[in-house]
KOLLOGU-998712 format. One record per residue (C-alpha): z, x, y; residue in one letter; residue number from 1; chain. Coordinates in steps of 0.02 Angstrom, whole numbers, plus 50000, padded with zeros to 5 digits. Last residue first. Layout:
N
<node <Z X Y> 'A' NUM 'A'>
...
This chain:
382
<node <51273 49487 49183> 'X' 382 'A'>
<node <51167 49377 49247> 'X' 381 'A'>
<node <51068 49496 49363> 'X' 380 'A'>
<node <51032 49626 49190> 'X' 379 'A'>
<node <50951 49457 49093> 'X' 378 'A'>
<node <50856 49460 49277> 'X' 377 'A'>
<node <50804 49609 49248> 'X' 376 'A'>
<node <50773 49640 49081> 'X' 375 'A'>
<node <50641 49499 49100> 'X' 374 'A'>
<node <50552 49561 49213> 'X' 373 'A'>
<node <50524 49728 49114> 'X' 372 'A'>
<node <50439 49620 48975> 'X' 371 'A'>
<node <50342 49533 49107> 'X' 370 'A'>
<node <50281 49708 49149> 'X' 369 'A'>
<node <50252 49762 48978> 'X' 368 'A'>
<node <50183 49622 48911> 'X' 367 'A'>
<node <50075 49627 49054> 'X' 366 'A'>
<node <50016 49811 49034> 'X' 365 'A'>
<node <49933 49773 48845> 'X' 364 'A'>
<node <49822 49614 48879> 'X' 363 'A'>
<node <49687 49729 48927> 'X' 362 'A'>
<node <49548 49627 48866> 'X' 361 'A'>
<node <49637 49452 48923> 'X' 360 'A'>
<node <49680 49539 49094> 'X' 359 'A'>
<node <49865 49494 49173> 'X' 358 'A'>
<node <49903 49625 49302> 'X' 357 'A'>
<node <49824 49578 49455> 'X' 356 'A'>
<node <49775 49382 49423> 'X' 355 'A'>
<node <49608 49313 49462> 'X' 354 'A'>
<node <49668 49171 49410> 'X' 353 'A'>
<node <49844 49142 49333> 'X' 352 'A'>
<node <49849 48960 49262> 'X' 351 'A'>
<node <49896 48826 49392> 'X' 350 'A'>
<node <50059 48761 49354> 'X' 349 'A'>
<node <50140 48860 49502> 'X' 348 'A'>
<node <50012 48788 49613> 'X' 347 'A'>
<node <50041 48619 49611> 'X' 346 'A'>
<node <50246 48656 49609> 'X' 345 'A'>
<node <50172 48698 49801> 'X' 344 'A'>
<node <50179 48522 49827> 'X' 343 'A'>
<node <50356 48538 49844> 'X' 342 'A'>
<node <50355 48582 50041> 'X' 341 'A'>
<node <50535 48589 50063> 'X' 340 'A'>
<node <50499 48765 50181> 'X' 339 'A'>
<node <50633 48876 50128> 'X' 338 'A'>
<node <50668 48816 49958> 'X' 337 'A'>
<node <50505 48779 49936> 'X' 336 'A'>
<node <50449 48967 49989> 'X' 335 'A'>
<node <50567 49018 49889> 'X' 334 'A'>
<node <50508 48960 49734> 'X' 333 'A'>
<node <50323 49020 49773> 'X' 332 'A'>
<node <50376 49169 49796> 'X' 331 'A'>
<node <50459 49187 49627> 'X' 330 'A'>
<node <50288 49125 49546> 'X' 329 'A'>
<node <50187 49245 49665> 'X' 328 'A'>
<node <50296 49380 49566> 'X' 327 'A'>
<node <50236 49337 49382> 'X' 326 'A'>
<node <50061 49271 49448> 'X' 325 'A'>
<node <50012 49439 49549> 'X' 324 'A'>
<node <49871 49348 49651> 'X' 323 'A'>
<node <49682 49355 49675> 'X' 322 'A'>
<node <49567 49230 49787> 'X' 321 'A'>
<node <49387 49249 49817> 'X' 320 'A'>
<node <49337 49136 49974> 'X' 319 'A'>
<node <49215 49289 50049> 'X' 318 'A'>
<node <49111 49400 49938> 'X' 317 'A'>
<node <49052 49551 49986> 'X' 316 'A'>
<node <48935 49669 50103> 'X' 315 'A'>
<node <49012 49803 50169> 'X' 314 'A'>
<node <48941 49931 50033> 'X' 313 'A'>
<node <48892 50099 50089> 'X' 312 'A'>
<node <48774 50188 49958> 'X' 311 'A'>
<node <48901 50349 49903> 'X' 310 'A'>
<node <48920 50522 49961> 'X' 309 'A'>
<node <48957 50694 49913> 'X' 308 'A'>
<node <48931 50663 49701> 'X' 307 'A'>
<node <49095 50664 49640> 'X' 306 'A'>
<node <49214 50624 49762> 'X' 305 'A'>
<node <49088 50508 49830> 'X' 304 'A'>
<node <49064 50421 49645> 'X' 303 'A'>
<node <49292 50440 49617> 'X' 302 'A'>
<node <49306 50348 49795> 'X' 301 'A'>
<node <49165 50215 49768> 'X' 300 'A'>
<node <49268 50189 49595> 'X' 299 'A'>
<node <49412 50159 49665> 'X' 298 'A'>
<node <49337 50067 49815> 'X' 297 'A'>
<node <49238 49940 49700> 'X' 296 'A'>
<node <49184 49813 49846> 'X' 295 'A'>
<node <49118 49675 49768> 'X' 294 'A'>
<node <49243 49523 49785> 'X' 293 'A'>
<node <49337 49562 49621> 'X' 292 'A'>
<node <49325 49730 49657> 'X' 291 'A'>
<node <49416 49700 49849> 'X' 290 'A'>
<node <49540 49573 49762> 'X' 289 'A'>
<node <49610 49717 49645> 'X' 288 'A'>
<node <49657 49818 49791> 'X' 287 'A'>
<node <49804 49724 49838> 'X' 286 'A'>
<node <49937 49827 49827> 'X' 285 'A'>
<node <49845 49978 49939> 'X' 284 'A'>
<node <49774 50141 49904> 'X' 283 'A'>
<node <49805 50276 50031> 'X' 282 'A'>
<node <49817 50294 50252> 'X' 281 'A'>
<node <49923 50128 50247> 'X' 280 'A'>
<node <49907 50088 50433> 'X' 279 'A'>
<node <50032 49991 50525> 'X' 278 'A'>
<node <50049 49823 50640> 'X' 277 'A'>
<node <49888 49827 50716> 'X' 276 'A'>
<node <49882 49648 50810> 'X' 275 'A'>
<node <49735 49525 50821> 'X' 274 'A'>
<node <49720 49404 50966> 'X' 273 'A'>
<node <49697 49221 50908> 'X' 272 'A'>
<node <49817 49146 51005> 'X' 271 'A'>
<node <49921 49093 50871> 'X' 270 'A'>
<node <49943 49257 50806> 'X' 269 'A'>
<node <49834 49358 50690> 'X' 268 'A'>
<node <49941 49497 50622> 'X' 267 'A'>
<node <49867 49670 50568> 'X' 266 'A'>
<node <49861 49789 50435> 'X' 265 'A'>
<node <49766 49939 50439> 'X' 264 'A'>
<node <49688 49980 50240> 'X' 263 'A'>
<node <49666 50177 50184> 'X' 262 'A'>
<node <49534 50252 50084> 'X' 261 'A'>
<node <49459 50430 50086> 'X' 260 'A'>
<node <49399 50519 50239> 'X' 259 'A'>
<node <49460 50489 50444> 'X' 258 'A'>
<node <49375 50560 50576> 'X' 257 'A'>
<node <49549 50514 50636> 'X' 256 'A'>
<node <49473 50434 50796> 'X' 255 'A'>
<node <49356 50359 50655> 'X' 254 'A'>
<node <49499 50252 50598> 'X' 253 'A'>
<node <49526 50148 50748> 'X' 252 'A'>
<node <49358 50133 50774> 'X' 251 'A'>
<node <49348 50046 50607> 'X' 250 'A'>
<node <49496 49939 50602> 'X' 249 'A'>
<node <49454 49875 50794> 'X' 248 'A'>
<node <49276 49846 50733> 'X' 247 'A'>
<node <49365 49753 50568> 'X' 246 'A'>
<node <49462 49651 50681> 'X' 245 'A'>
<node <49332 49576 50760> 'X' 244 'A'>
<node <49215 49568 50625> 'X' 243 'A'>
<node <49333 49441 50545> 'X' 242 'A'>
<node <49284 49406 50372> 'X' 241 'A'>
<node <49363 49318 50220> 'X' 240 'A'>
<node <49443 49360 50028> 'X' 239 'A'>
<node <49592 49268 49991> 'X' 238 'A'>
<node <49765 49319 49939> 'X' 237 'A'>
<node <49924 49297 49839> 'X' 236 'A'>
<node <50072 49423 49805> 'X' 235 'A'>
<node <50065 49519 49962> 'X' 234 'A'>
<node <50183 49671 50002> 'X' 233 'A'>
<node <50331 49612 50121> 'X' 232 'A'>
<node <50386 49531 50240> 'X' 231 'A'>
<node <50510 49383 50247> 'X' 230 'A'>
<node <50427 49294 50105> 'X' 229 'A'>
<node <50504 49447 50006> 'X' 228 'A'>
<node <50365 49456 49929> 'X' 227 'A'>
<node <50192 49378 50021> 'X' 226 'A'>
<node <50103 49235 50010> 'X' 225 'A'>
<node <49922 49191 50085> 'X' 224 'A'>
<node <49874 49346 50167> 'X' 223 'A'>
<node <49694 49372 50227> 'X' 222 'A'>
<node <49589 49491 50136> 'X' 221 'A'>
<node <49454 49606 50242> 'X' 220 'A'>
<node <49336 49732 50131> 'X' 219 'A'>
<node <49219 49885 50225> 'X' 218 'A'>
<node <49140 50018 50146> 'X' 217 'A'>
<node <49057 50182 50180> 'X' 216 'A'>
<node <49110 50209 50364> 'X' 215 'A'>
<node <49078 50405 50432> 'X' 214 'A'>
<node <49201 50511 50478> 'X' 213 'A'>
<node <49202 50625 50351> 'X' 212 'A'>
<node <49166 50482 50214> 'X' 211 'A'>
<node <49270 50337 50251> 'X' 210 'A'>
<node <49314 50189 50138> 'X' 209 'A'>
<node <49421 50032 50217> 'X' 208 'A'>
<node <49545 49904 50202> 'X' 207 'A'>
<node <49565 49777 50351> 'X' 206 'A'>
<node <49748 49678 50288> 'X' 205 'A'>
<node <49755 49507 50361> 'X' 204 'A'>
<node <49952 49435 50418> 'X' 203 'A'>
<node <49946 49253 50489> 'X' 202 'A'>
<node <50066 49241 50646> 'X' 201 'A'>
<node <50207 49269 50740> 'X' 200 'A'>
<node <50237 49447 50798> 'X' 199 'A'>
<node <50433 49493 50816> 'X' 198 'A'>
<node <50458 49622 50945> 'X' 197 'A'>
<node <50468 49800 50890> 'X' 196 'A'>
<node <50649 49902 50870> 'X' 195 'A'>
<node <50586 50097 50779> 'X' 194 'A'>
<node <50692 50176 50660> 'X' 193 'A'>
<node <50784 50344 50700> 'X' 192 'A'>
<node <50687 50497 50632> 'X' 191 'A'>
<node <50675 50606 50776> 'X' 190 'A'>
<node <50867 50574 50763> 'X' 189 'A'>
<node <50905 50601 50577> 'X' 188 'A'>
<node <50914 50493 50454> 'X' 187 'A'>
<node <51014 50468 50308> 'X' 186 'A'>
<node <50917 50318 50222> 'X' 185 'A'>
<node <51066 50208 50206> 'X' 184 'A'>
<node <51165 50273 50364> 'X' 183 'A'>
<node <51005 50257 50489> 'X' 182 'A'>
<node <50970 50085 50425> 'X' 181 'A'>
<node <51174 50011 50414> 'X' 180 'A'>
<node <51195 50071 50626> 'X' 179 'A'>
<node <51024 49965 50669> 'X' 178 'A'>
<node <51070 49822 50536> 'X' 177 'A'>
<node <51248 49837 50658> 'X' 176 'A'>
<node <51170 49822 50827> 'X' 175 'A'>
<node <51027 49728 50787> 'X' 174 'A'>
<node <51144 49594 50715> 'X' 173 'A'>
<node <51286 49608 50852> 'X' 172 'A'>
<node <51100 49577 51015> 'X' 171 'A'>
<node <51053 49436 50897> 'X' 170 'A'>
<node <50925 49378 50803> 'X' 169 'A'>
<node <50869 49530 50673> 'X' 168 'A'>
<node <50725 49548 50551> 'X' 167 'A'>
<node <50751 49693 50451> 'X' 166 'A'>
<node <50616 49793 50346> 'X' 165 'A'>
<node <50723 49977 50276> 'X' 164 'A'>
<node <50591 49977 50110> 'X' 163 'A'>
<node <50469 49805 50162> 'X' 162 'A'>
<node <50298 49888 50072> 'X' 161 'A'>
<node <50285 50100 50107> 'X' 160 'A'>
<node <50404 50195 50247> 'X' 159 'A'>
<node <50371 50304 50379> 'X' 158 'A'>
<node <50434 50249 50544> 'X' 157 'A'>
<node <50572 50133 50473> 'X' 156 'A'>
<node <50557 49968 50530> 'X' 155 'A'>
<node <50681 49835 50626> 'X' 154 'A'>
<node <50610 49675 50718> 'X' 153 'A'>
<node <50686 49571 50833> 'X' 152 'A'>
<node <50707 49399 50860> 'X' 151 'A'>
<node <50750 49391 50987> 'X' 150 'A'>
<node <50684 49469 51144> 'X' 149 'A'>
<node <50761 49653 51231> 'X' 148 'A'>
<node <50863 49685 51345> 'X' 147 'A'>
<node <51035 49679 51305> 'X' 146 'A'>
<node <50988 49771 51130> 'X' 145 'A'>
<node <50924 49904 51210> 'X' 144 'A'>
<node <51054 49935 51320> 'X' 143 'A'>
<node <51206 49953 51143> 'X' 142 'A'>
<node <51056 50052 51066> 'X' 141 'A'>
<node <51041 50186 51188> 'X' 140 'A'>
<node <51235 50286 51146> 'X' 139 'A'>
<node <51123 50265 50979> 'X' 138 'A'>
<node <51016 50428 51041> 'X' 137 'A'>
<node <50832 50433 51026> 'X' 136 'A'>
<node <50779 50255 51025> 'X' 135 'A'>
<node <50608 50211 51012> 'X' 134 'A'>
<node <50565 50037 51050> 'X' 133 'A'>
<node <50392 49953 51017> 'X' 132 'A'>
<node <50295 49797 51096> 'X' 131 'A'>
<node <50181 49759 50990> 'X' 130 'A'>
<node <50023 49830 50955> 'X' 129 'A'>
<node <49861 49766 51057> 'X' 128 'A'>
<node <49703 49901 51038> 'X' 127 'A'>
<node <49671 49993 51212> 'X' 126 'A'>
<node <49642 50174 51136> 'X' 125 'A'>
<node <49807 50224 51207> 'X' 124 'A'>
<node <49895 50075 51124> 'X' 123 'A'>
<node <49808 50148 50940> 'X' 122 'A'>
<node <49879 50311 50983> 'X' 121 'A'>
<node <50059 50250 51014> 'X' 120 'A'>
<node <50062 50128 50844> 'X' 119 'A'>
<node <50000 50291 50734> 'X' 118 'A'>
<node <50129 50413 50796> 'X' 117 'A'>
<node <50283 50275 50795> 'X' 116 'A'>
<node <50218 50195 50655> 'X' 115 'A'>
<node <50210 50367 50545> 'X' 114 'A'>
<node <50089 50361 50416> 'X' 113 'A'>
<node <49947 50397 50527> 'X' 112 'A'>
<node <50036 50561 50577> 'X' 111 'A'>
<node <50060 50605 50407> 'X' 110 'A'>
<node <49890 50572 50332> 'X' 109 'A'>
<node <49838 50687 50477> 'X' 108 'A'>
<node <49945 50824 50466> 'X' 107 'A'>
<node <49908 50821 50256> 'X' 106 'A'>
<node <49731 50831 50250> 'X' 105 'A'>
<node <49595 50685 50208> 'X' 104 'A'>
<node <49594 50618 50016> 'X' 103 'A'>
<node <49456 50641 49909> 'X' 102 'A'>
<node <49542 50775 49791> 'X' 101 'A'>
<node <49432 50863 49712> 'X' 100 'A'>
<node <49485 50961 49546> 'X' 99 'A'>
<node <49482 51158 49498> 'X' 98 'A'>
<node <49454 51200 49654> 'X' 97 'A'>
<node <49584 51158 49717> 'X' 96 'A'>
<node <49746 51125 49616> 'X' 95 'A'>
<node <49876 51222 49709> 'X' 94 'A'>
<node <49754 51235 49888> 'X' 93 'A'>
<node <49799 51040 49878> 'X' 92 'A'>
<node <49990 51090 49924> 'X' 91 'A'>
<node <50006 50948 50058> 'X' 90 'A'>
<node <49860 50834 49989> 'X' 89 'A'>
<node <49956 50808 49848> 'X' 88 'A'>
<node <50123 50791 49896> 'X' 87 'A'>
<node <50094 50645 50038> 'X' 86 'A'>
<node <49995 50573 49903> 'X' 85 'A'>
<node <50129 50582 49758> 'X' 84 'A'>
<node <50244 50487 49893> 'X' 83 'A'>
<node <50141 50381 49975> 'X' 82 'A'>
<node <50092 50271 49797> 'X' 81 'A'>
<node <49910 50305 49751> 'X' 80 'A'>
<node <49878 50494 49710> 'X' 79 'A'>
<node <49682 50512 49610> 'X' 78 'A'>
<node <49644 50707 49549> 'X' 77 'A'>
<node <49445 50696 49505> 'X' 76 'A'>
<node <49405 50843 49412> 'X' 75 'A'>
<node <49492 50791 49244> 'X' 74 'A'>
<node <49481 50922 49084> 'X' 73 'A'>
<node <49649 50829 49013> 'X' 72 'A'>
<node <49729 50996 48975> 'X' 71 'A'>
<node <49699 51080 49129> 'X' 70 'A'>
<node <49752 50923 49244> 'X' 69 'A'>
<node <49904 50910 49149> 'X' 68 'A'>
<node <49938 51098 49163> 'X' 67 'A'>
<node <49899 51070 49359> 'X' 66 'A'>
<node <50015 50941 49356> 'X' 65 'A'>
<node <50172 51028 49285> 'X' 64 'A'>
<node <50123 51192 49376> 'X' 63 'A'>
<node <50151 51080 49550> 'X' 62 'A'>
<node <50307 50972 49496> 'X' 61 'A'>
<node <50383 51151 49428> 'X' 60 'A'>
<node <50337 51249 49587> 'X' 59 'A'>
<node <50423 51078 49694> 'X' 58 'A'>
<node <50580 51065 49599> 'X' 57 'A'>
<node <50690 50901 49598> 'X' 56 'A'>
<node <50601 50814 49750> 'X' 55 'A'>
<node <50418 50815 49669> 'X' 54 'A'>
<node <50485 50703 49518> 'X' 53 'A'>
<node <50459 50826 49363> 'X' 52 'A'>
<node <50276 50764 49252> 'X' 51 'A'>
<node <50227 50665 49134> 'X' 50 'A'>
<node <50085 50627 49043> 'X' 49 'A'>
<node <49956 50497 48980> 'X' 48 'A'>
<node <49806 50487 48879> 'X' 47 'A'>
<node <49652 50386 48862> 'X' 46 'A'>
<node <49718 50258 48998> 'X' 45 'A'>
<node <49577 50125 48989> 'X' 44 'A'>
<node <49677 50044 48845> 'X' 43 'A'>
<node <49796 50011 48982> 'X' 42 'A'>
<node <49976 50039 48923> 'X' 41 'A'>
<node <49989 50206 49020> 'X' 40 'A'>
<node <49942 50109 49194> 'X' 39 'A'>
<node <50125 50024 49187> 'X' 38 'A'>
<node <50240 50176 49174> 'X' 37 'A'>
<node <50330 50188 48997> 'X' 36 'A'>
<node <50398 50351 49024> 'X' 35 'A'>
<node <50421 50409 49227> 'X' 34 'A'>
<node <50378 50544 49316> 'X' 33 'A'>
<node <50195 50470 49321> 'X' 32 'A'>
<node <50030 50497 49226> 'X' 31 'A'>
<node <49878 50424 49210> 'X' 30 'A'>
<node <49725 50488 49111> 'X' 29 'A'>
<node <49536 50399 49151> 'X' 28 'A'>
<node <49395 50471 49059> 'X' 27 'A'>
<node <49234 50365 49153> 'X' 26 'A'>
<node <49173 50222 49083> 'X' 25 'A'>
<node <49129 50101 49197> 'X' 24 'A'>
<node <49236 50003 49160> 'X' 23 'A'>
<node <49385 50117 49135> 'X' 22 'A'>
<node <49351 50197 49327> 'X' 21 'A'>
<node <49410 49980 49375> 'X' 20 'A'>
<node <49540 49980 49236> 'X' 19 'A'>
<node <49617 50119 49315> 'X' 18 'A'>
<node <49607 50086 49481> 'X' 17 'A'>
<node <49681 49915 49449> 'X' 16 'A'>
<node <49835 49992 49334> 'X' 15 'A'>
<node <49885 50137 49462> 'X' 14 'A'>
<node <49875 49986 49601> 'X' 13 'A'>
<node <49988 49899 49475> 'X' 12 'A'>
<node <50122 50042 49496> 'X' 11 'A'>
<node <50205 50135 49379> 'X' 10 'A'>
<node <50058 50274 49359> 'X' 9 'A'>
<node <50100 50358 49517> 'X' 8 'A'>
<node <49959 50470 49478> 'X' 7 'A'>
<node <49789 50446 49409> 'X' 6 'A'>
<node <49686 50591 49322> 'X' 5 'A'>
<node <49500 50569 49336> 'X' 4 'A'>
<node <49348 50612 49238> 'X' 3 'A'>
<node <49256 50760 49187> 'X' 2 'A'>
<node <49234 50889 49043> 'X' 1 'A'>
């Protein structure tokens, strides 16, 4: 038997890699440590499972997954949140041979994760960053924050979307979100969160497919809305090119001889000059714009996985917008609150195009997730 079993199955970047192996039909099985995870109501999902979350009991996590992958005959094993990649490609030698995994190894998805690693090897190779403060003791912080320009930016060094994301403008404020950031996430020292300088601009995301080293596809999306509007993952975006940033994206990622997907996000600013901001070294939230435009990485990923190799395809088409309607709606409504600008209603009354979750033939995982919405804010009000 063959096909591919997709974890993290909550997620709508489970969903989109699903639908797009679906298509074209290859077995597709998701599974997730939760019940009722979005990918399972796909009708491309032919069965799904569950298994322990990794942090309870690592041998049980591991002989979970291998049972499932057993069971469902799959030789294509597909992580897409950070967590159940990180995992993955750590104790690969549990499931290999028995499935690929087209993901590159665990030191250097980890060092590519972390800002602080990735952001100081991209400023040796010459590419602008911004300017980046590590502080190794907090008897630092109280200097720091005397010298540096506000705003301010707070980040964990690994992290995925806007979890531990502060924006700070004053010396009290970074001071205390600082203090609040280490106590909420319980770090330690060598894992203290970095202080960069706020980088005005339009945000563009540069995500790519490697093959040991080697480029096999290429897909740019500028942002046009994002959730929180602060920062955070994007809920509406367009298709476009800038071969600028996309040499910087690619040389950046063949000093990791890099293999599998991952997506370096940048800000423009005003001045034209193109920042790396982070690297997200697995599937991304957007990835249902690049198929829509032409450039099918799940399924390039499962065909190289698969076969070795794959035709390269960095050819596609520009102007292609896709959103997530049900959260581009909230976004929408604070970005008039913020901004006063209520000829954006325009756009809330447009019907979802191109949207990330709802599909008319797999109507199945939107009910679900506007379902879950719903409890929500019925759960807010209370």
């Amino acid at each position: 038997m063959s096909g591919a079993l997709i974890t993290g199955a909550d997620s709508i970047k489970a969903l989109v890699a699903a639908r797009s192996l679906g298509r074209k039909q290859i077995a597709v099985y998701t599974a997730d440590s939760k019940r009722g995870s979005l990918a399972s109501f796909s009708r491309h999902s032919r069965g799904f499972y569950t298994y322990p979350p990794s942090g309870n009991d690592i041998i049980a996590t591991l002989s979970v997954i291998r049972k499932i992958l057993e069971k469902s005959g799959s030789n294509i094993l597909l992580p897409v949140h950070s967590t159940d990649t990180n995992f993955i490609v750590k104790y690969r030698s549990y499931f290999e041979p028995l499935v690929k995994i087209p993901f590159h190894d665990y030191e250097t998805i980890s060092t590519v994760n972390n800002k602080s690693h990735l952001l100081k090897i991209a400023e040796e190779m010459g590419f602008p960053i911004p300017k980046t403060y590590r502080i190794e003791s907090l008897s630092d912080l109280n200097a720091l924050s005397q010298a540096i320009d506000f705003p301010a930016v707070i980040k964990l060094r690994e992290s995925a979307s806007s979890i531990g994301l502060s924006y700070v403008n004053t010396k009290d404020e970074l001071v205390t979100r600082y203090k609040e950031t280490i106590e909420r996430f319980d770090l330690d020292p060598p894992q203290y969160p970095l202080i960069q300088e706020f980088i005005s601009g339009e945000g563009y995301g540069v995500s790519l497919l490697f093959n040991h080293g080697d480029a096999r596809a290429i897909f740019t999306h500028k942002r046009i809305r994002e959730y929180p509007v602060s920062g955070g993952p994007s809920t509406c975006r367009v298709s476009v090119k800038m071969p600028g940033m996309e040499r910087i994206a690619l040389e950046l990622m063949e000093n990791f001889d890099w293999h599998g997907v991952a997506m370096v996000e940048f800000k423009l600013t005003p001045e034209k000059k193109p920042v790396i901001m982070e690297v997200n070294p697995r599937f991304w939230g957007s990835l249902n714009l690049p198929i829509l435009a032409g450039v099918d990485f799940p399924y390039l990923l499962y065909t190289m996985a698969v076969e070795g190799d794959v035709k390269p395809v960095f050819a596609y088409k520009t102007g292609i917008e896709s959103r997530n309607a049900f959260i581009d709606t909230i976004a929408l409504i604070k970005k008039m609150k913020k901004t006063g600008d209520f000829r954006l209603i325009k756009e809330m009354l447009q019907m979802p195009r191109n949207d990330d979750i709802l599909s008319w033939d797999d109507p199945l995982p939107a009910i679900s997730f506007l379902g879950r919405g719903l409890k929500e804010v019925f759960r807010e009000k209370r």
